[in-house]
matplotlib code that plots the C-alpha trace (Angstrom):
import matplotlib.pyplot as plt

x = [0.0, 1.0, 0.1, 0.4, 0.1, -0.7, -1.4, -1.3, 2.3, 4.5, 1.6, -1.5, -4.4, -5.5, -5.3, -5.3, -4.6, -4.5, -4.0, -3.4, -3.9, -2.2, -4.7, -4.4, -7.8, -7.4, -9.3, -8.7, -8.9, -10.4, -10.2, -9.4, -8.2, -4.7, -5.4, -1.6, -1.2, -4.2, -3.5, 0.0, -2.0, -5.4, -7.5, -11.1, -10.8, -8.5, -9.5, -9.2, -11.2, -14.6, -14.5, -11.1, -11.2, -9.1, -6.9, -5.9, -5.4, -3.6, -0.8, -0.2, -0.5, -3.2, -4.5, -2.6, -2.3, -3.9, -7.7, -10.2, -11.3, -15.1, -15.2, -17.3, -14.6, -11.5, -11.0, -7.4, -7.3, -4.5, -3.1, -2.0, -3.4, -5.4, -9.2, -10.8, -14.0, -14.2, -13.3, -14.2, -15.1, -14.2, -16.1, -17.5, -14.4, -12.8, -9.3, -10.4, -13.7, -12.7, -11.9, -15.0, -16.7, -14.3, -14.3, -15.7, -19.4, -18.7, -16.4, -18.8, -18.5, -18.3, -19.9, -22.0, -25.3, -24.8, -21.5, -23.7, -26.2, -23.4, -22.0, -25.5, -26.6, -23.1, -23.7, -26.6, -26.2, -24.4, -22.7, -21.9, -18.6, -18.1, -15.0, -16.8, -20.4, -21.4, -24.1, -24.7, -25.1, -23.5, -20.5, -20.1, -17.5, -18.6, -20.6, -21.4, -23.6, -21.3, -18.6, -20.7, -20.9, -17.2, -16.8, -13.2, -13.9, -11.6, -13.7, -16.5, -20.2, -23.0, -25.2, -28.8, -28.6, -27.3, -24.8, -25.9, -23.4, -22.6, -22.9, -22.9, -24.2, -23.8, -25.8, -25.2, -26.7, -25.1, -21.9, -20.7, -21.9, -23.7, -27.3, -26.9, -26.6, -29.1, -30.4, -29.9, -32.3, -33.5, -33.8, -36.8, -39.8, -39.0, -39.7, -40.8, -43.2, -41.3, -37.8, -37.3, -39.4, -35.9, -34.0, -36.6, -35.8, -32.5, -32.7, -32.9, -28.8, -27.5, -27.6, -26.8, -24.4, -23.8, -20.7, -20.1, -20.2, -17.1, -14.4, -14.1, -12.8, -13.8, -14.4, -15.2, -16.5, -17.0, -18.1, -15.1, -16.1, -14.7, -15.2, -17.8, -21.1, -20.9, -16.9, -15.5, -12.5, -12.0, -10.5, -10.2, -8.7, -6.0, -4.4, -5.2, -3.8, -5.8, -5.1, -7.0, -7.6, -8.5, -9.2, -9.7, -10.6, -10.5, -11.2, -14.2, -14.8, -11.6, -12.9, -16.9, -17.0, -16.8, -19.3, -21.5, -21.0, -21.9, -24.6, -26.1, -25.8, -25.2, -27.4, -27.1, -26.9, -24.0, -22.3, -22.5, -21.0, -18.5, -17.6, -17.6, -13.5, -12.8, -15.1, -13.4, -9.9, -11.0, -12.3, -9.4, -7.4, -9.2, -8.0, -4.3, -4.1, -0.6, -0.7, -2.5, -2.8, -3.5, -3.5, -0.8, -2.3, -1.7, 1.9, 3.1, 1.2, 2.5, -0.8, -1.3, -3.9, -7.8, -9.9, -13.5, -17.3, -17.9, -15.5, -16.7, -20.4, -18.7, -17.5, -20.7, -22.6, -20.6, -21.4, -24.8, -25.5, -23.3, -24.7, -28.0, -27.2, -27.4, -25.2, -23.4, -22.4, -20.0, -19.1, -18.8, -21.9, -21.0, -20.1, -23.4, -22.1, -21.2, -25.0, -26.2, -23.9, -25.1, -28.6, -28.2, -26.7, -29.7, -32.3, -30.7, -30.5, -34.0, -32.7, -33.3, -30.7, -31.1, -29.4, -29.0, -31.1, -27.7, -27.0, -30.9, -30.5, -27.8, -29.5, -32.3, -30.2, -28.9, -31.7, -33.8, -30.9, -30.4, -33.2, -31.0, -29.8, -33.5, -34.5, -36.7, -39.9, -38.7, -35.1, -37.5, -38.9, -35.7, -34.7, -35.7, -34.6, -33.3, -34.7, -31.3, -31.4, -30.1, -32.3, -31.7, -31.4, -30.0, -31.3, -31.5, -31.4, -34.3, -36.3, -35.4, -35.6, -39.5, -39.7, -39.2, -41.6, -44.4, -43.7, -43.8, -40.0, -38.4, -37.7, -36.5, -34.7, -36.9, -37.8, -33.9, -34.4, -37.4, -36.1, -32.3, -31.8, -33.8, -31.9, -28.8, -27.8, -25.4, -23.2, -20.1, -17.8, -19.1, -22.5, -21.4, -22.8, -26.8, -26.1, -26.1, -30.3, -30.0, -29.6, -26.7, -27.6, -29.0, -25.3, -23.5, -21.9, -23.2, -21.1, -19.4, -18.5, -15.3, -16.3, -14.6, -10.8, -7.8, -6.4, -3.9, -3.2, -2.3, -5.5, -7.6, -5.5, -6.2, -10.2, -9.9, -8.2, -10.9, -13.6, -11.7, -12.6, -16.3, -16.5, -14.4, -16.8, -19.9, -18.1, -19.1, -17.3, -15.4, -14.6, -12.1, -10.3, -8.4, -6.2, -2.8, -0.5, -0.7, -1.9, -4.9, -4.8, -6.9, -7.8, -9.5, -11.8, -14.9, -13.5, -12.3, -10.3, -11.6, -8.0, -6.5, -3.7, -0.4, -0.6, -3.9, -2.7, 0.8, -1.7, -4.0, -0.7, 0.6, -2.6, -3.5, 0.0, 0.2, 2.9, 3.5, 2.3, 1.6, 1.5, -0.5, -2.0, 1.2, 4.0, 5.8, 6.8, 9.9, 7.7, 6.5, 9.7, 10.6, 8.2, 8.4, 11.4, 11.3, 7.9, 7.2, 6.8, 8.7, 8.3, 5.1, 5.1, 5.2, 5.1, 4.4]
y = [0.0, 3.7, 6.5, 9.8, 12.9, 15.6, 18.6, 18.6, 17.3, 19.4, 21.6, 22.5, 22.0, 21.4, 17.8, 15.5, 12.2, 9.3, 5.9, 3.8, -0.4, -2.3, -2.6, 0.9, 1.7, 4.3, 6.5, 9.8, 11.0, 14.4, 17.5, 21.1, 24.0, 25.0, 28.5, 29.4, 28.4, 30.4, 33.4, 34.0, 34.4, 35.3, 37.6, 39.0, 40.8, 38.5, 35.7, 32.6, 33.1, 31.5, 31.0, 29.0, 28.1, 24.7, 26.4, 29.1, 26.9, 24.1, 26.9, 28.1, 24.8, 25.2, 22.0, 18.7, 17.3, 14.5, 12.9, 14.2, 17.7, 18.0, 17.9, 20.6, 23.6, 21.3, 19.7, 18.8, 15.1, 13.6, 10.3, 8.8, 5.5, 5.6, 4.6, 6.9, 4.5, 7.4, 10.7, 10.2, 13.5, 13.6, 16.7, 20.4, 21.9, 24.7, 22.9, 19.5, 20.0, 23.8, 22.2, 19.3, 21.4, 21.0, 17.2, 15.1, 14.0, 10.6, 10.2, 9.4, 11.1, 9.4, 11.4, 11.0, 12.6, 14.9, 16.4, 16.2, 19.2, 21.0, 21.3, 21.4, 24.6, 26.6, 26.4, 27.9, 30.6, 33.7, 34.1, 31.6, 29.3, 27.1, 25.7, 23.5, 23.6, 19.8, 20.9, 23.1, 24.5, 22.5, 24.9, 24.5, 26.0, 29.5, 29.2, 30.8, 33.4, 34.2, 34.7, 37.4, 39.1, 39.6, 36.1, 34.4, 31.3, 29.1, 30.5, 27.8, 29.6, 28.2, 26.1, 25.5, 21.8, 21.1, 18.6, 15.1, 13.9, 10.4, 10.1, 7.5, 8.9, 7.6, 8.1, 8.9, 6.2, 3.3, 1.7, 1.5, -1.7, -2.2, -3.1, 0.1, 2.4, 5.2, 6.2, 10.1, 12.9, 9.2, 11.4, 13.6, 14.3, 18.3, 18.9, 23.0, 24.0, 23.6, 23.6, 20.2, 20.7, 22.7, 19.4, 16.7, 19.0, 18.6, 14.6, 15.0, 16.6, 12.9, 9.5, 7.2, 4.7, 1.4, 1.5, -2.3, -0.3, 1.8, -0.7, -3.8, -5.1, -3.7, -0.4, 1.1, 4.7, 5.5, 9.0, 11.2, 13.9, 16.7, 20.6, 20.3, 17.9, 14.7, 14.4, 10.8, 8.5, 5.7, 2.7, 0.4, -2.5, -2.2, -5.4, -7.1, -4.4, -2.2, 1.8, 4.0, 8.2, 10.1, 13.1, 15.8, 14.7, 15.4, 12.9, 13.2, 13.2, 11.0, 9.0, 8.1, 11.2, 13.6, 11.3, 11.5, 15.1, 15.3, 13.0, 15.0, 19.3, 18.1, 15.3, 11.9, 12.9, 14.9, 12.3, 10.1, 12.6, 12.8, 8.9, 9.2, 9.0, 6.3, 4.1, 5.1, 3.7, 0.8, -0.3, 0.1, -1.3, -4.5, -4.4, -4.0, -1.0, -1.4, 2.2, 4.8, 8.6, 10.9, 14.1, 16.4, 19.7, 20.7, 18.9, 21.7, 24.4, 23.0, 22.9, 20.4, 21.5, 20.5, 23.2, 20.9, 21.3, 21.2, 24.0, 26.1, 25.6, 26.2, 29.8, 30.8, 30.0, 32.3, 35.4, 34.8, 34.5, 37.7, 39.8, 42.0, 43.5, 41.5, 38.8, 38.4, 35.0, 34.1, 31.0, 29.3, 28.6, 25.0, 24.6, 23.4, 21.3, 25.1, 26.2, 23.0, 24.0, 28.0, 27.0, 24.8, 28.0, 30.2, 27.8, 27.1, 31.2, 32.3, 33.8, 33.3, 32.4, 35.1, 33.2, 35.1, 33.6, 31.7, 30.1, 28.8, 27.6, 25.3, 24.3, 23.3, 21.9, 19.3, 18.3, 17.7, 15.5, 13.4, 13.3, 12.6, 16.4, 17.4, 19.8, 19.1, 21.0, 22.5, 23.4, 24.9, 27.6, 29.1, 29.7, 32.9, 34.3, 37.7, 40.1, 41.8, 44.8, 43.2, 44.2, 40.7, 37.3, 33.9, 30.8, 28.5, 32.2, 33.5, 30.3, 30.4, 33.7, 32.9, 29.9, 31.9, 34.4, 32.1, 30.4, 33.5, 32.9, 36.1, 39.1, 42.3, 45.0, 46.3, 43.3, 42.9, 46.9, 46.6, 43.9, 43.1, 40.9, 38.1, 37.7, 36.1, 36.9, 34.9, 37.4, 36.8, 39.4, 39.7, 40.1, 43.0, 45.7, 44.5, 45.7, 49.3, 48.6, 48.0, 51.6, 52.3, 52.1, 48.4, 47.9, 49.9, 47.4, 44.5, 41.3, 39.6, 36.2, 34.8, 30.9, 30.8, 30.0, 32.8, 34.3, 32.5, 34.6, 38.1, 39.0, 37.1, 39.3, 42.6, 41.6, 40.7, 44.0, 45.6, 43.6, 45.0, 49.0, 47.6, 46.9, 49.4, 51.7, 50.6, 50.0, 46.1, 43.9, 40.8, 37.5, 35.1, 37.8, 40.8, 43.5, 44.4, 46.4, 46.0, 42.4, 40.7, 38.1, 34.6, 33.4, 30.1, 29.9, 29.6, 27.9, 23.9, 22.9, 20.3, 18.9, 16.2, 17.1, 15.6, 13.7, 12.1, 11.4, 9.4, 7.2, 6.6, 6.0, 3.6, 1.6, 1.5, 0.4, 0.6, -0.6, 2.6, 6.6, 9.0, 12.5, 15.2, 18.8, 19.1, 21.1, 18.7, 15.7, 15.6, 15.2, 11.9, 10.7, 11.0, 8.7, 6.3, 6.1, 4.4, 3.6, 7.4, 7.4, 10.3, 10.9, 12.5, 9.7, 5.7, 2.8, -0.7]
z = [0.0, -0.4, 1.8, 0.7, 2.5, 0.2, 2.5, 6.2, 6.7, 9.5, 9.8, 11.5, 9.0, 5.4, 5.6, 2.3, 2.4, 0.1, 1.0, -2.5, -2.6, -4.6, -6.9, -7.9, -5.7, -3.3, -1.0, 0.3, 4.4, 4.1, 1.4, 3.8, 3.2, 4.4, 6.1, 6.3, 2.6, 1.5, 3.2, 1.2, -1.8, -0.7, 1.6, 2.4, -1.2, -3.2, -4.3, -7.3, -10.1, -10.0, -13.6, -13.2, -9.6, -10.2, -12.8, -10.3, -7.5, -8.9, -10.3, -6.7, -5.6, -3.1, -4.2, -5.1, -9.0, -8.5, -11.0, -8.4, -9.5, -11.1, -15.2, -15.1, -13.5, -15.1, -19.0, -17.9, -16.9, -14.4, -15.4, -12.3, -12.5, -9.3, -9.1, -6.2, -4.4, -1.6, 0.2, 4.1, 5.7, 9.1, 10.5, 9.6, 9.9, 6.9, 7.5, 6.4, 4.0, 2.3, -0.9, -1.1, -3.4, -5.9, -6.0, -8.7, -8.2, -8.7, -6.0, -3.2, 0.3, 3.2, 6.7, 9.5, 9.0, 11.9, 8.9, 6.2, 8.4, 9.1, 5.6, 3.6, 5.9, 5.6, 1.8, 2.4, 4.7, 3.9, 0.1, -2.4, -2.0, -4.9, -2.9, -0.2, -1.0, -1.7, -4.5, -6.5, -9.8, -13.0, -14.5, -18.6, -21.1, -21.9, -24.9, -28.2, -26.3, -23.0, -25.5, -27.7, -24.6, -24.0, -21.8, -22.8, -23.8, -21.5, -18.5, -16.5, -16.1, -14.7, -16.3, -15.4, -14.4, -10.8, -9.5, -8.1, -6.0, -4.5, -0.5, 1.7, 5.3, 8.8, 11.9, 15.3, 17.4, 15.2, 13.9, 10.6, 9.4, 6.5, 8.3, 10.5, 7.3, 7.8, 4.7, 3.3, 5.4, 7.2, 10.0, 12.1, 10.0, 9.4, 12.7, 13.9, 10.7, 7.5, 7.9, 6.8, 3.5, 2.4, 3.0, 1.3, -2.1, -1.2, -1.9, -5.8, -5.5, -3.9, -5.2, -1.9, -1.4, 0.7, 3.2, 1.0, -2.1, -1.2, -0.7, -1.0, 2.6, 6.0, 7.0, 10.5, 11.0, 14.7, 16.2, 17.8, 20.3, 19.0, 19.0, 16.4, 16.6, 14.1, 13.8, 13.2, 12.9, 9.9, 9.9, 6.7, 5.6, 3.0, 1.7, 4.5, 7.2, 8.8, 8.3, 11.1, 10.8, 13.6, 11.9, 14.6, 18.6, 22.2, 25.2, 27.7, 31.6, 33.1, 36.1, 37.1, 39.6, 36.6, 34.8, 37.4, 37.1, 33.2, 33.6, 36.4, 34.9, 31.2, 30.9, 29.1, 25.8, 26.5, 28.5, 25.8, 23.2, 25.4, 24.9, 21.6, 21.6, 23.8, 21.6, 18.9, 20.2, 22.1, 18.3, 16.4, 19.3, 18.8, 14.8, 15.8, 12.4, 10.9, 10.6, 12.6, 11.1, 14.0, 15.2, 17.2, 17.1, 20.9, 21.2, 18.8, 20.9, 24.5, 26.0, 28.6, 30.5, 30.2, 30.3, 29.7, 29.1, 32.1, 33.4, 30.1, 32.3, 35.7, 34.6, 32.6, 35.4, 37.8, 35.4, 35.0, 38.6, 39.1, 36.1, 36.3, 32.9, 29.5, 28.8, 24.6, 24.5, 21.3, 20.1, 16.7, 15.0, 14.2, 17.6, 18.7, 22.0, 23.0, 22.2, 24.2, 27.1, 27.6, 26.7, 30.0, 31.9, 30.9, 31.8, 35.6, 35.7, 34.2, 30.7, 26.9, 25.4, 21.6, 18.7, 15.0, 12.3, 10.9, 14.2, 14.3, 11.4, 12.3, 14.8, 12.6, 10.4, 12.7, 14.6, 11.0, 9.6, 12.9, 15.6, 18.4, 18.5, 18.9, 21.3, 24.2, 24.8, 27.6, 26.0, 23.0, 25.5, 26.5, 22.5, 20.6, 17.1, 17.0, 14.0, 12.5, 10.5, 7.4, 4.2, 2.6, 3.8, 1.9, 1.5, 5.3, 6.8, 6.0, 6.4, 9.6, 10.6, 8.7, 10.5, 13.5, 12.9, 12.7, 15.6, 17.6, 18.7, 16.8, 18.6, 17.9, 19.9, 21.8, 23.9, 25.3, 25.4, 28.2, 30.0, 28.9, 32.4, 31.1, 27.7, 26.9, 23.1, 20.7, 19.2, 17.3, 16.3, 12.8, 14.3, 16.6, 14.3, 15.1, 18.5, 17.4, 17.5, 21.7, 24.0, 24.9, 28.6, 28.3, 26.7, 29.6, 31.9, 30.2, 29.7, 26.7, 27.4, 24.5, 24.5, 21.4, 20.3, 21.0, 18.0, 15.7, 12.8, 12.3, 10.4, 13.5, 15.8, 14.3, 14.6, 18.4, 18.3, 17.0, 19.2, 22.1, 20.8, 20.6, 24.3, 25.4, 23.9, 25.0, 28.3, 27.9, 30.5, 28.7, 29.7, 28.3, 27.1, 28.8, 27.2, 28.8, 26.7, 23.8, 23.7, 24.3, 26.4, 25.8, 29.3, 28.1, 31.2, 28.6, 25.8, 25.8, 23.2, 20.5, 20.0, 22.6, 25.3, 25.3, 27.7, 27.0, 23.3, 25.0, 26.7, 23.9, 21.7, 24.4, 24.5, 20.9, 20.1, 16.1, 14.4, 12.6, 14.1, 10.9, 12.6, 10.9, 11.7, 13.5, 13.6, 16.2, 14.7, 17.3, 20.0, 18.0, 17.5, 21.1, 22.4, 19.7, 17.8, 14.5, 14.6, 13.3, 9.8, 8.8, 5.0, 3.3, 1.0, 2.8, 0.8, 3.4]

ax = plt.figure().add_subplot(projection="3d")
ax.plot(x, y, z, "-o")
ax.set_aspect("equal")
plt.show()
């Protein structure tokens, strides 16, 4: 067998993988985008061409040379003698699905349906990414037409027919074999009005796959609890080895006390997302993988320390009960665990919990694709819909925000304006500007809570920057985050990482016992070799 890392190698992020037979069929271990990469050549307001997306990308090498790019943006056909059965996505994540939207139809994706949500609804909400939307519209050769009106003729424009793609989904409450399957949208029955009616038309865009029609040996797909809902880990059997991917993960409570703990505030559901992880190891444990691909991100950033869930509850709970003024909450909107974890905090203090249309309609999204992310009744009556001043909303958006309306959740300013201390409001940075609409005294010594990550790159630095002049002005009191200097300062009280700690990764290492380690989204390969020695595969390229 060959495995092949294409991007991802001795760095954090944009992980590509192939792993080639010797048959000449291979699969490939995720599709991201490489942040650091991208941001050499592009920004906010410079960016490919959408006419010649995989032209563009290809010459600055932001993307690999391999046969996997759709006919329709790409004539030019790579010859490397490889037949691709699947791409396995192993959560919602930029770094490792930024690029999916560029993959041939025919290649069938492999994701749990919890994924499949996450990436369906970011297509839809907000602008157009050709790059990692799943469907879409078909692009064709400008034409006789499009070239009478001044379009070059090498360029892609859309056509009117859309993509069908190939997908093979997985749901949350089973394993991956075959008879556990769950068929595509197999889940909740649309749910609150008609959300769901948006994902039945949906159905026409996939043609679904068996697990059996993939590959022809074994393959495992198990849950990993990570910092986004529906990650996973793979393992498949390659001429008669077994090759395991972690893809992105972080370990739960460590001992029954802090079980009992999760079980009792966060609830069983939680508890067992928490699992997800340890499941995942004891199973490919049992296989004895000749190679296991995993994950180093915190070994390059020295972080040893486990700030968890239930700490992230711990400190919310201390500035609710100590706050008399609103409360802005911001965390990532694909982050739903995080939503699940202040919706708890509001309900044990008496609030609302405000999200923005976009973030309802993740939520929405998730619970109509996979029922077991379905809110309770009583969780339903602490969620309301805030009415932005935008003059146009986008596709999942404004059904939601509609969907909101007619449920008689969506509020506007002026409720939080009469009585602010019973609201907690889901604001991110980018979302800053629709608090212009509350007074200025309800926003006077109110609290901002960061449950989000610190800043990694100069660009994310200069917005935290500029988040800090947004609650100095308004006189807002933050948490997670302090300025001193000229730095800001990430405290991490409200925020728990998705990736695993050091030492938690030794053990798992030391238990699983593979014969080979393939680090990746690392920048610490040293620390690998360390520990293990030779059993580190060291090149980008291994042939076993």
């Amino acid at each position: 067998m060959r495995i092949e890392v294409l991007d991802g190698f001795d760095e954090i992020g944009g992980n590509k993988i192939r792993v080639v037979n010797k048959k000449g069929d291979a699969f490939l271990l995720d599709f991201g985008l490489n942040f650091s990469k991208w941001g050499e050549f592009f920004e906010e307001f410079v960016n490919p061409r959408t006419g010649k997306i995989v032209h563009d990308l290809l010459k600055l090498k932001l993307i690999p040379r391999i046969d996997v790019y759709r006919r329709d943006l790409l004539e030019e056909r790579f010859e490397d003698g490889v037949r691709y059965r699947f791409l396995f996505l192993s959560h919602g994540h930029a770094d490792h699905v930024g690029f999916v939207g560029l993959v041939r139809e025919d290649i069938p994706f492999l994701a749990t349906s919890e994924t499949l949500a996450i990436l369906l609804v970011a297509s839809n909400v907000g602008k157009h990414d050709i790059k990692s939307h799943l469907v879409g519209k078909r692009r064709k050769k400008a034409g006789e037409e499009e070239i009478k009106n001044g379009i070059r003729e090498d360029l892609f424009v859309d056509a009117k027919e859309r993509l069908r793609r190939s997908i093979c989904t997985l749901g949350t409450k089973v394993s991956s074999s075959e008879k556990n399957i769950l068929p595509l949208f197999g889940g909740a029955d649309g749910g609150w009005c008609e959300f769901g009616k948006w994902f039945e038309e949906r159905k026409r865009d996939f043609e679904v796959k068996n697990l059996k029609d993939l590959w022809e040996d074994e393959v495992l797909v198990e849950h990993v609890y990570h910092s986004v809902i529906g990650a996973a880990g793979i393992a498949v059997r390659v001429d008669g080895y077994w090759v395991a991917y972690t893809g992105d993960f972080r370990m739960g409570p460590e001992n029954k006390e802090e079980e009992e703990y999760w079980l009792k505030v966060l609830g069983e559901k939680r508890l067992e997302l928490s699992k997800r992880s340890t499941r995942f190891f004891d199973a490919i444990k049992d296989r004895r993988p000749l190679v296991l691909i995993v994950e180093g991100t915190r070994v390059t950033r020295g972080e040893n320390t486990n700030v968890t869930e239930k700490d992230v509850y711990e400190n919310s709970m201390k500035v609710f009960r100590n706050s008399k003024k609103l409360i802005i909450v911001d965390f990532p909107v694909r982050h739903l665990e995080r939503l699940f974890t202040l919706l708890r905090v509001c309900m044990e203090n008496g609030r609302i919990l405000v999200l923005m249309p976009k973030d309802y309609a993740y939520l929405r999204g998730v619970e109509t694709l996979e029922p077991l992310w379905r809110l309770s009744e009583e969780e339903r009556e602490y969620i309301r819909v805030y009415h932005p001043g935008k003059l146009e909303y986008t596709g999942l958006e404004r059904d939601a925000l509609l969907e909101a309306k007619e449920n008689g959740i969506l509020i506007g300013p002026e409720e939080i304006n009469e009585r602010p201390e019973r609201y907690a409001i889901s604001a991110g940075y980018f979302d800053f500007p629709h608090i212009l609409d509350l007074d200025e005294n309800v926003l006077n010594g109110s609290a901002y809570i960061h449950s989000t990550s610190e800043a990694y790159t100069e660009e994310q630095e200069i917005d935290t920057r500029r988040l800090i002049r947004w609650l100095k002005y308004f006189n807002i009191h933050p948490y997670g985050l302090k300025v001193e200097g000229d730095h800001v300062i990430f405290t991490k009280d409200f925020h728990a990482s998705g990736h695993v700690s050091p030492t938690e990764l030794e053990n798992i290492l030391n238990n699983v016992r593979p014969d080979y380690i393939l680090p990746v989204h690392t920048q610490d390969r040293f620390w690998f070799v360390q520990r293990w020695g030779d059993t580190v595969l060291k090149e980008r390229v291994v042939v076993l």
